[in-house]
C-alpha positions in Angstrom: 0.0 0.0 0.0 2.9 2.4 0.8 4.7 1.8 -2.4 1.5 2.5 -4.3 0.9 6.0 -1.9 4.7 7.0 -3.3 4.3 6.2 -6.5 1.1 7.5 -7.0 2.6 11.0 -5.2 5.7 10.5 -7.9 3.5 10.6 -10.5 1.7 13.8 -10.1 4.2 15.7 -8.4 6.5 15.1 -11.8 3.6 15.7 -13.9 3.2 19.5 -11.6 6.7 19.9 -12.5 6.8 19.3 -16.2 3.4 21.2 -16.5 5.0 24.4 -14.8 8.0 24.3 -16.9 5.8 24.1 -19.8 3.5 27.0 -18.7 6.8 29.5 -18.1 8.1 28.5 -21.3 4.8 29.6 -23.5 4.6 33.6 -24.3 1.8 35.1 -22.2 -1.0 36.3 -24.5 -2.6 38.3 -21.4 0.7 40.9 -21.1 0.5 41.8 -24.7 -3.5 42.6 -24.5 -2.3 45.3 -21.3 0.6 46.1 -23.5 -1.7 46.9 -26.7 -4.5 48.3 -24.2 -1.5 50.5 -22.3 -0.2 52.1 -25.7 -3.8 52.9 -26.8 -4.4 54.6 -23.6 -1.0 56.3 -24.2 -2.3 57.9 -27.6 -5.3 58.9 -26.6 -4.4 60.9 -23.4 -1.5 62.6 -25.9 -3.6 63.3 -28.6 -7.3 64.2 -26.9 -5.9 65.0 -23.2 -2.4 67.0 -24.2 -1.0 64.8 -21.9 -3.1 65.5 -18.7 -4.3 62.2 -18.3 -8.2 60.8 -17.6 -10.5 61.2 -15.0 -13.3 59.0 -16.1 -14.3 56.4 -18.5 -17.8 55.4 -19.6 -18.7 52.5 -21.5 -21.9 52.9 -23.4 -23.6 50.8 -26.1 -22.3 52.1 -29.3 -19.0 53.8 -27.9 -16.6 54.8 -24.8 -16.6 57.8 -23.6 -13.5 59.4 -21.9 -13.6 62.7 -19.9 -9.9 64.8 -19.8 -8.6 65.4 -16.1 -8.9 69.4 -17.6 -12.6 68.6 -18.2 -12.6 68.1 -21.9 -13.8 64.5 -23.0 -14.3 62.7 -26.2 -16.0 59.6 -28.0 -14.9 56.4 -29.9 -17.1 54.6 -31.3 -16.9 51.0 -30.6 
């Protein structure tokens, strides 16, 4: 019974192991969505905000609305 308790522990602790190493190895999809979504944000605070940066943000049906920290604010369409 013991013998079957290691070996059974063996075999997932290895397969943990080689699941992790496979996980790190992968590129992660999620940081270049922030990435893409972080440069976006970037451009449209230079461009609409001069640089001032964002109070608020509204999602509505057809578009997003941003508002300027200076009080301005624009649409996008979605």
């Amino acid at each position: 019974m013991n013998k079957l308790l290691i070996s059974l522990f063996s075999v997932v602790v290895m397969a943990g192991c080689s699941s992790l190493e496979t996980a790190e190895s992968m590129p992660n999809p999620d940081q270049r969505v922030v990435d893409n979504r972080l440069n976006i944000s970037t451009d449209l605070n230079a461009t609409y905000c001069e640089g001032k940066g964002f109070e608020k943000y509204l999602e509505r049906e057809k578009y997003y609305t941003f508002t300027c920290k200076d009080g301005a604010f624009f649409n996008i369409a979605k």
